[in-house]
C-alpha positions, 0 to 999 in steps of 0.5 A, spaced: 268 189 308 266 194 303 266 196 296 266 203 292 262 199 287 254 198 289 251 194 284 244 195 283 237 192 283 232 195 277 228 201 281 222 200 284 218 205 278 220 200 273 218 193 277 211 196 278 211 197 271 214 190 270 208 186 274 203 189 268 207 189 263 214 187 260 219 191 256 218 186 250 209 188 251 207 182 254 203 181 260 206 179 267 204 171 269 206 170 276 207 163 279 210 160 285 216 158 284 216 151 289 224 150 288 227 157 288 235 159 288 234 164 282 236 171 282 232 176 283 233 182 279 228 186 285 232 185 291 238 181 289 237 175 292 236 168 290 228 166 290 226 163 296 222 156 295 215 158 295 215 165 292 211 168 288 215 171 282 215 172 274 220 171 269 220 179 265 223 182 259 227 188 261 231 193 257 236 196 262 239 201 257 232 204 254 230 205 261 236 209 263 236 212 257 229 214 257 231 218 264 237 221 261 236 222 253 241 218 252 240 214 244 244 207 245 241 205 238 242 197 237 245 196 244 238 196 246 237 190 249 233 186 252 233 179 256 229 175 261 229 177 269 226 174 275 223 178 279 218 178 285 210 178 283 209 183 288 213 190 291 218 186 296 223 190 301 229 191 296 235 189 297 239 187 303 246 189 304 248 181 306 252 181 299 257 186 296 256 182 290 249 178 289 249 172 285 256 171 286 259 164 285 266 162 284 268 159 278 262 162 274 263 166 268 260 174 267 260 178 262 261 185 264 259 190 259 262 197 258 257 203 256 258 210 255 253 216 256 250 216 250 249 208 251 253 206 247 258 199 247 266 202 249 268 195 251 267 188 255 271 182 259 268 176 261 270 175 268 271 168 271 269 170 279 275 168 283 275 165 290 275 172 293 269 174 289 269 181 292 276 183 290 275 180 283 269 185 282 272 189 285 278 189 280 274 189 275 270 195 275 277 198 277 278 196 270 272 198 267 272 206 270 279 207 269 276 209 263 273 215 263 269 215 258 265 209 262 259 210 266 256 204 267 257 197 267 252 191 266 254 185 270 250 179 265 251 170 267 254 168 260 250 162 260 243 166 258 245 173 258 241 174 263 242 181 266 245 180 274 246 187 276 247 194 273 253 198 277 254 205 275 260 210 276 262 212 283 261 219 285 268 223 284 271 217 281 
């Protein structure tokens, strides 16, 4: 099964710059995670028990609008992500969806190419986790004016992935 919908890690530019320093200025503090199972946002997979991680601040928006000039103003926010302490391999392509859970609940927020808010919906993750993703982001790009989504776990807001418009669509 496939999807036009690729959800994406944060970039290899960005982890680098994560490990010293986090988007909230803090220095990186890795430690060894005995139980693992938490999402990381590097390589979209759950923390295998007994790796090496940090929990980081990250801005996705004032990233992005840092490459494309992009003023997302007061949606600029940051939230806590887990990623590896050290480069890893990236994502592997085993899941279309990472972190997907049936019956938990996401957010998926909708932004413009300015970075600014044009909408939302919260997704309780049916059965058939892909055609519920997949539905949702068939939602959120019928408008045009949409560019990206970021997918985020209600209970800590935590940023799941980002997935941008498919090329033509």
């Amino acid at each position: 099964m496939s999807t036009q919908y690729t959800p994406r890690p944060i970039e290899p530019k960005a982890l680098a710059q994560l490990r010293e320093r986090d988007d909230a200025g803090r220095p990186c503090v890795p430690y060894v995670d005995e139980e693992g199972g938490s999402p990381l946002r590097c390589c979209l997979r759950p923390i295998p028990a007994g790796d090496r991680v940090a929990l980081v601040a990250y801005a996705p928006l004032r990233r992005w609008a840092a490459r494309t000039g992009a003023q997302p103003g007061a949606y600029d926010e940051q939230g806590p992500v887990f990623i590896h302490a050290d480069p890893c391999a990236g994502p592997v392509e085993a899941d279309l969806y990472p972190f997907a859970r049936a019956g938990a609940l996401r957010t998926l927020r909708r932004y413009d190419a300015r970075g600014r808010i044009v909408g939302g919906r919260l997704l309780e993750i049916p059965e058939d986790t892909t055609a519920g993703f997949d539905a949702a982001f068939e939602e959120a790009f019928a408008d045009p004016e949409v560019t990206q989504v970021h997918v985020r776990a209600v209970e800590h807001g935590c940023l799941q992935f980002v997935v941008h418009r498919p090329e033509g669509a």
